[in-house]
C-alpha positions as CSV (number, residue, x, y, z in Angstrom):
1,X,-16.0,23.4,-0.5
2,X,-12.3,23.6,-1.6
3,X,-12.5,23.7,-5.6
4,X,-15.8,24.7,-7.6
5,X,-17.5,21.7,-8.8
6,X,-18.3,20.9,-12.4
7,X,-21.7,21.2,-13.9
8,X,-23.1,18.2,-13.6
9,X,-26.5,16.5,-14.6
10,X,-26.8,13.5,-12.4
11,X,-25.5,10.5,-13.7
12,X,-24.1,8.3,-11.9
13,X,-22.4,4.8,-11.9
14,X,-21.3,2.7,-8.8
15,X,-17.5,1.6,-9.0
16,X,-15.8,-1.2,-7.9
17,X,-18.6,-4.0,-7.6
18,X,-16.9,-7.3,-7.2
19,X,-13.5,-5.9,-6.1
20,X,-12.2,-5.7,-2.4
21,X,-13.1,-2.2,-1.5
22,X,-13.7,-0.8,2.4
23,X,-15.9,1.9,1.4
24,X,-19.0,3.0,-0.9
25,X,-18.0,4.8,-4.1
26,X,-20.3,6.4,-6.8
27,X,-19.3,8.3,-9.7
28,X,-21.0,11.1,-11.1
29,X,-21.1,12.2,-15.1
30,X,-18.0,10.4,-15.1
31,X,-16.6,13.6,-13.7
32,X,-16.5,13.1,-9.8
33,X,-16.2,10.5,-7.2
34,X,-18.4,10.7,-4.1
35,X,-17.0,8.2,-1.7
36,X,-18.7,7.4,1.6
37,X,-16.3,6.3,4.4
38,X,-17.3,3.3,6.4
39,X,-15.7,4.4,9.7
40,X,-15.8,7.5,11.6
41,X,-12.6,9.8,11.3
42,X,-11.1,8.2,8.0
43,X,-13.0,11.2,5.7
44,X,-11.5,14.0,7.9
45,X,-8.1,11.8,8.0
46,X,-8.5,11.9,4.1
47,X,-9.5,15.6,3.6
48,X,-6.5,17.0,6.0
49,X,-3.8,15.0,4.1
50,X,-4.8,15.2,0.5
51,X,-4.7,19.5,1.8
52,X,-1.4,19.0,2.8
53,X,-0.1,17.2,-0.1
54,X,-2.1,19.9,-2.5
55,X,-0.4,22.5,-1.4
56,X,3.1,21.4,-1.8
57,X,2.6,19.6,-4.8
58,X,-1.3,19.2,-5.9
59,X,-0.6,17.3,-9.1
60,X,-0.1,14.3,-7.0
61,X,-3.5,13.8,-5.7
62,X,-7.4,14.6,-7.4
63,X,-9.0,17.5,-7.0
64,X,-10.8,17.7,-3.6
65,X,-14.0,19.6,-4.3
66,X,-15.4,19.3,-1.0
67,X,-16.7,17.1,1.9
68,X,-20.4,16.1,4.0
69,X,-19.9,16.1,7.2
70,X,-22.2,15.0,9.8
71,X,-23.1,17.3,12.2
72,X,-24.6,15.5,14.8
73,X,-20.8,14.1,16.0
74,X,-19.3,16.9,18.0
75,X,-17.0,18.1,16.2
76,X,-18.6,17.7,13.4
77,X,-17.4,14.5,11.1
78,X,-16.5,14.1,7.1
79,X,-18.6,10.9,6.0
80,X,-18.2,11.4,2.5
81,X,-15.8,13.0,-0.1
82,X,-16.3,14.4,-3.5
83,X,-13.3,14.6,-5.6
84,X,-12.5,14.6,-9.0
85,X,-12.4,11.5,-11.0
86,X,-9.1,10.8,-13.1
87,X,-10.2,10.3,-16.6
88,X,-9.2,6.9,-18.2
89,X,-7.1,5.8,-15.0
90,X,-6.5,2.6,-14.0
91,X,-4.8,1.5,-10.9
92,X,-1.8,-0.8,-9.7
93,X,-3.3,-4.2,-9.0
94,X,-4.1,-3.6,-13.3
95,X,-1.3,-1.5,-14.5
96,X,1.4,-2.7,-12.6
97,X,0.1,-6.5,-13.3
98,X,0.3,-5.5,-16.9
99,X,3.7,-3.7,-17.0
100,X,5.1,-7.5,-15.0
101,X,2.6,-9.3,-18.0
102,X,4.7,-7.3,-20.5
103,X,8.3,-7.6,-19.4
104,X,7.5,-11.4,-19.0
105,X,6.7,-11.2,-23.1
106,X,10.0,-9.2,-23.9
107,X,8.8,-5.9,-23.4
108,X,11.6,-3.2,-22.6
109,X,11.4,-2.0,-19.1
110,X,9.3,1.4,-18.1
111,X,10.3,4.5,-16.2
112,X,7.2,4.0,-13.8
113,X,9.5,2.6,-11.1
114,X,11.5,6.0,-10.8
115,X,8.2,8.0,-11.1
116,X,6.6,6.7,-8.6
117,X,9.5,6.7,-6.2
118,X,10.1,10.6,-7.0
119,X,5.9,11.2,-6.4
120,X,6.2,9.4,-3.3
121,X,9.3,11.0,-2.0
122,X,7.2,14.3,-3.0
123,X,4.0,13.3,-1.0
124,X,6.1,12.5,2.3
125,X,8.4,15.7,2.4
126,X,4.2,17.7,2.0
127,X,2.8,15.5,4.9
128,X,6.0,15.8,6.9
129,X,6.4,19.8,6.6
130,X,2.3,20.0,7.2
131,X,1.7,17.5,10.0
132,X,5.1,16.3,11.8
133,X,4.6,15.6,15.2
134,X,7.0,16.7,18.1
135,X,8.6,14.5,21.1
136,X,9.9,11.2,20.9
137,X,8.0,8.5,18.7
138,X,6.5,5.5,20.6
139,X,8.5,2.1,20.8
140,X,8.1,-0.8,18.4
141,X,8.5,-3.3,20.3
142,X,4.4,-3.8,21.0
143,X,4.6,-4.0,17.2
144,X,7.6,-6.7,17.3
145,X,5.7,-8.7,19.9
146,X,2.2,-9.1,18.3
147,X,3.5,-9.9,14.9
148,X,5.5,-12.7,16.2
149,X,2.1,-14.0,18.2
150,X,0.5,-13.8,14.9
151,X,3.0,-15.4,12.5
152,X,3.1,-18.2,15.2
153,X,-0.6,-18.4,15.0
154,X,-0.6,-18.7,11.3
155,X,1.7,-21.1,11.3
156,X,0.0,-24.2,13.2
157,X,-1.8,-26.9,10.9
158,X,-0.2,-29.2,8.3
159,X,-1.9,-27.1,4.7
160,X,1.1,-26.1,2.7
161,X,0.9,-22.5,3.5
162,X,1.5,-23.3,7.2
163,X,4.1,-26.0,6.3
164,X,5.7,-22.9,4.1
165,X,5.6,-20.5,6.8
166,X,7.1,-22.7,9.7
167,X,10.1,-23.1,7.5
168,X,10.4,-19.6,7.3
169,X,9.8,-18.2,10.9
170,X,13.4,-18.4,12.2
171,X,14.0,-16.2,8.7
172,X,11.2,-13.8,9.1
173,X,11.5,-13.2,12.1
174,X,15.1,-12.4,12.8
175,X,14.1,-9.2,10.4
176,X,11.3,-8.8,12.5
177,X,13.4,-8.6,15.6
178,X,15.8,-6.2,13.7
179,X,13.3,-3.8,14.1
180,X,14.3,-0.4,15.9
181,X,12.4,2.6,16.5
182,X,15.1,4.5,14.7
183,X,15.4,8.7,14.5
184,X,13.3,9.4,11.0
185,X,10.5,12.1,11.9
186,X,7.0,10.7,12.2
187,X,4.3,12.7,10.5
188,X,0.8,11.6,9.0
189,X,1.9,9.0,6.6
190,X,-0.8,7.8,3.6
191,X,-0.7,4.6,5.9
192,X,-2.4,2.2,3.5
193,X,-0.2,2.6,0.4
194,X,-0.2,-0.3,-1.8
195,X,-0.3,-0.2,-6.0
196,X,-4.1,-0.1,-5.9
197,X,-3.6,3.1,-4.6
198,X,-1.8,4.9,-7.3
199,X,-3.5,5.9,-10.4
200,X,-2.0,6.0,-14.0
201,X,-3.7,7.9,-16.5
202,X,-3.8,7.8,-20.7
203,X,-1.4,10.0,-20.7
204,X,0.9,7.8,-18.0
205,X,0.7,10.1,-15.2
206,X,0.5,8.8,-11.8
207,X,-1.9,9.9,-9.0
208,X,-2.0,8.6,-5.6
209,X,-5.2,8.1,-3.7
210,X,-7.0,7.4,-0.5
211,X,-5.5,9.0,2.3
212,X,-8.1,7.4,5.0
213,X,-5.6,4.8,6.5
214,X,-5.8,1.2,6.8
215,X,-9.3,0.2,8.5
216,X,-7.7,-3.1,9.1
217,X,-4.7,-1.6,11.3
218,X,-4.7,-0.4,15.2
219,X,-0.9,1.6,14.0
220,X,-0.9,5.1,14.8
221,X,-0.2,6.2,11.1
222,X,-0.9,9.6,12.0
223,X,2.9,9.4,14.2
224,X,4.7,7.1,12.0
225,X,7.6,7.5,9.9
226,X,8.2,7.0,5.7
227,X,9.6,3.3,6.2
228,X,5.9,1.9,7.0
229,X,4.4,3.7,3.7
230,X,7.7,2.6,1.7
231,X,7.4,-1.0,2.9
232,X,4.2,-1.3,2.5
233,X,3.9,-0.1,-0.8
234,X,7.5,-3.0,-1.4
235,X,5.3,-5.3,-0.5
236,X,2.7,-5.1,-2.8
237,X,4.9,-5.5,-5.6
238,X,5.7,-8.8,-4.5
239,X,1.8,-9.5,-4.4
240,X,1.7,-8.1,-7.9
241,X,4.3,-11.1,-8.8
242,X,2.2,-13.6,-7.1
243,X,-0.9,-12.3,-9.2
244,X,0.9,-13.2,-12.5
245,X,2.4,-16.3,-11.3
246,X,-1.3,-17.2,-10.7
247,X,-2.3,-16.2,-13.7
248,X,-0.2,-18.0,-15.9
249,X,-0.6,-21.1,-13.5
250,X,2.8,-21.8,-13.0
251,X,6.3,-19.6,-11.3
252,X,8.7,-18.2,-13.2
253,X,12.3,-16.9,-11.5
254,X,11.9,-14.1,-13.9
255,X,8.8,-12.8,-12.2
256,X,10.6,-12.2,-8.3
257,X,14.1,-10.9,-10.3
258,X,11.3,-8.2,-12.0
259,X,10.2,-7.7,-8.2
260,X,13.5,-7.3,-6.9
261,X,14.6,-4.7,-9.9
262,X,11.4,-2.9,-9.7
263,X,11.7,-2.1,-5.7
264,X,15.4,-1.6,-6.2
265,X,14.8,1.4,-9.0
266,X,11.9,2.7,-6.8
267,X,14.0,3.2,-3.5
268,X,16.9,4.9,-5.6
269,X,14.6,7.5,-7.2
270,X,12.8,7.9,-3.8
271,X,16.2,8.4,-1.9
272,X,17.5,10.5,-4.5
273,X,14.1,12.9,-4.7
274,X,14.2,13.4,-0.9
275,X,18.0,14.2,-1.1
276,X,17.2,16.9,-3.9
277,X,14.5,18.2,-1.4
278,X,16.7,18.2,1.4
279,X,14.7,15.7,3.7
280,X,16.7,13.0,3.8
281,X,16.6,12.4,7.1
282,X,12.9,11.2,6.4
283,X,14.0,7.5,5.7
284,X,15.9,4.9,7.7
285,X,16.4,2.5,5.2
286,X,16.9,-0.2,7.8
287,X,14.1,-0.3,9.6
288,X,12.5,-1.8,6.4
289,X,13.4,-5.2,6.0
290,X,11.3,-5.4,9.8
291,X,8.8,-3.3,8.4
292,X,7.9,-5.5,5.4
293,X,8.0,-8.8,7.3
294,X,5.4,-7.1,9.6
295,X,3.2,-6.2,6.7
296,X,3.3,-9.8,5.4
297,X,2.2,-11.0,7.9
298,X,-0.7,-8.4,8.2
299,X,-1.8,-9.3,4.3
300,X,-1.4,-13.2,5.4
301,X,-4.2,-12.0,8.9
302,X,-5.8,-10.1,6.4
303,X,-6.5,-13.3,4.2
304,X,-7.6,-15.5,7.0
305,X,-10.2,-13.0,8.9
306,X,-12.0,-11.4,5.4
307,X,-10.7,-12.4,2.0
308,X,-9.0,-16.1,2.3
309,X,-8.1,-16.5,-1.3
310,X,-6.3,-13.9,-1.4
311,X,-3.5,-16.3,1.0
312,X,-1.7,-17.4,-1.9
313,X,0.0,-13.6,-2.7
314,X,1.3,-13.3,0.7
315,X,2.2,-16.5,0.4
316,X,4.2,-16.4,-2.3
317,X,6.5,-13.2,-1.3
318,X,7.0,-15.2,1.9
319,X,8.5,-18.5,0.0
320,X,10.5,-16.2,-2.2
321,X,11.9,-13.8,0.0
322,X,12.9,-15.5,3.0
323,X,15.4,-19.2,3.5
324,X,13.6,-22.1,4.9
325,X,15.3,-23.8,7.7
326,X,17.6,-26.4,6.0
327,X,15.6,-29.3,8.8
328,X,12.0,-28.0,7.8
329,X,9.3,-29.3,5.4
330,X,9.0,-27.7,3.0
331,X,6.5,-27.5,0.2
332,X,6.9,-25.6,-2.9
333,X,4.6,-23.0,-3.5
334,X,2.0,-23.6,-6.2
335,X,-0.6,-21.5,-8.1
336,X,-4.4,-21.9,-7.1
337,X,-6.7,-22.1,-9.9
338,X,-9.0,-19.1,-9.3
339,X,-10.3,-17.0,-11.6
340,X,-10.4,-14.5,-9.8
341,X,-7.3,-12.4,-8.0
């Protein structure tokens, strides 16, 4: 047990029916979360790196009031976790889609951008000084290789998306190729982080969440570097674009310059808020652009293997962020009509 748990009388609420979610999550009294893991290792991942981020700067993650393990694993293994639930909090894929909604009516722009870059700088510098790893990190070029089989894979057939992507391999892939291991330290990044994973509260404040790792991903996140966590998390605001160009059934140039901005003020208060903590050396900014080609390509996998209406988002970062060969057909993107995301 790491914090004393609230009295509590039993009530309890599942969370998250009908939404994309790996694992099993009930809340209690609307005062804790239990959540049950679905594979063995992610709860102990979670419990070890929501320590290390508490103890360097505990404001950016719930309270962890303790774990089940199973003992019939040897060691014994964290199945579930009971932490404390943020009151009134909503997370990216709704507040992030909102803050776009708004800014597309002629609201003024929000500070979130630098907030969450400074929390995120905070988080790494805790992980890295907790759980950095020693020796030389591994090559990427396994990586390199079996994203390029992939986006070639994804791009046969004649639908649109495929049409889209063909267009854009020469593109997509040059970043990919760019690619270098690079000298940042490797630690145990969050390895999964995407909006839905930060938390904003009533009172604006931001928490991040789930530190199990992607369940989709073979990478060795526990031996990575900040670029993965920072690309990935790039990325998703571009899916957050494609969300509201869905929504409103039609794209808007306004929506990928609010992207660009928004990524642009998150990096500078990240870089500046590892500077100020002296770890600046915890970035290499160019290993990036390789970085978030990879992930697309991952969320575009991702779409085909479990959830394949969610292909349009991917789709749509893709068509806006990389040139189409001048030769290629090439469809423009256009919004499904789903109702849901």
């Amino acid at each position: 047990m790491h914090n004393p748990l609230p009295h509590i009388r039993g009530v309890e609420r599942a969370v998250g029916d009908g939404v994309d979610m790996t694992n099993w999550n009930v809340v209690i009294d609307d005062s804790i979360i239990i959540k049950v893991t679905s594979r063995l290792g992610d709860g102990d991942r979670a419990v070890r790196l929501a320590d290390a981020v508490s103890r360097h700067q505990p404001d950016a993650v719930p309270t962890l009031h303790g774990a089940l393990e199973l003992h019939s694993t040897d060691p014994p293994t964290v199945v579930a976790t009971v932490t404390a639930l943020v009151p009134q909090a909503v997370d990216g894929w709704t507040w992030a889609v909102d803050e776009l909604e708004a800014h597309l009516d002629g609201s003024r722009s929000t500070a979130w951008p630098c907030v969450v870059g400074e929390l995120l700088a905070g988080v790494h510098a805790a992980l890295c000084h907790e759980t950095a790893t020693v020796g030389l990190p591994a090559s990427d070029s396994s990586l390199v290789s079996s994203v390029s089989h992939e986006a070639h894979e994804l791009a046969t057939g004649r639908d649109p998306l495929a049409r889209r992507l063909t267009a854009r391999l020469s593109s997509m892939l040059g970043e990919l190729e760019t690619l270098t291991t690079g000298s940042a330290p490797r630690f145990a990044i969050h390895g999964d982080l995407h909006v839905g994973q930060l938390l904003r509260d009533a009172d604006q404040k931001f928490t991040l969440i789930d530190f199990d790792g992607d369940p989709q991903s073979a990478l060795g996140h526990d031996a990575a570097d900040a670029a993965v966590d920072l690309a990935h998390l790039l990325v998703s605001i571009d899916l957050v674009g494609a969300i509201v160009a869905k929504r409103r059934q039609r794209d808007d140039s306004r929506i990928i310059e609010w992207c660009t901005e928004t990524q642009r003020r998150l990096i500078t208060a990240y870089q500046a808020e590892l500077a100020e903590r002296g770890a600046g050396e915890l970035l290499d900014l160019g290993r990036v652009p390789g970085l978030r080609a990879a992930q697309l390509v991952h969320e575009l996998t991702y779409a085909r293997d479990f959830l394949p209406r969610w292909s349009y988002a991917p789709d749509w970062a893709i068509y806006h962020r990389y040139s189409p060969h001048p030769d290629a057909e090439d469809p423009p993107w256009t919004p499904p009509a789903l109702p849901t995301t």
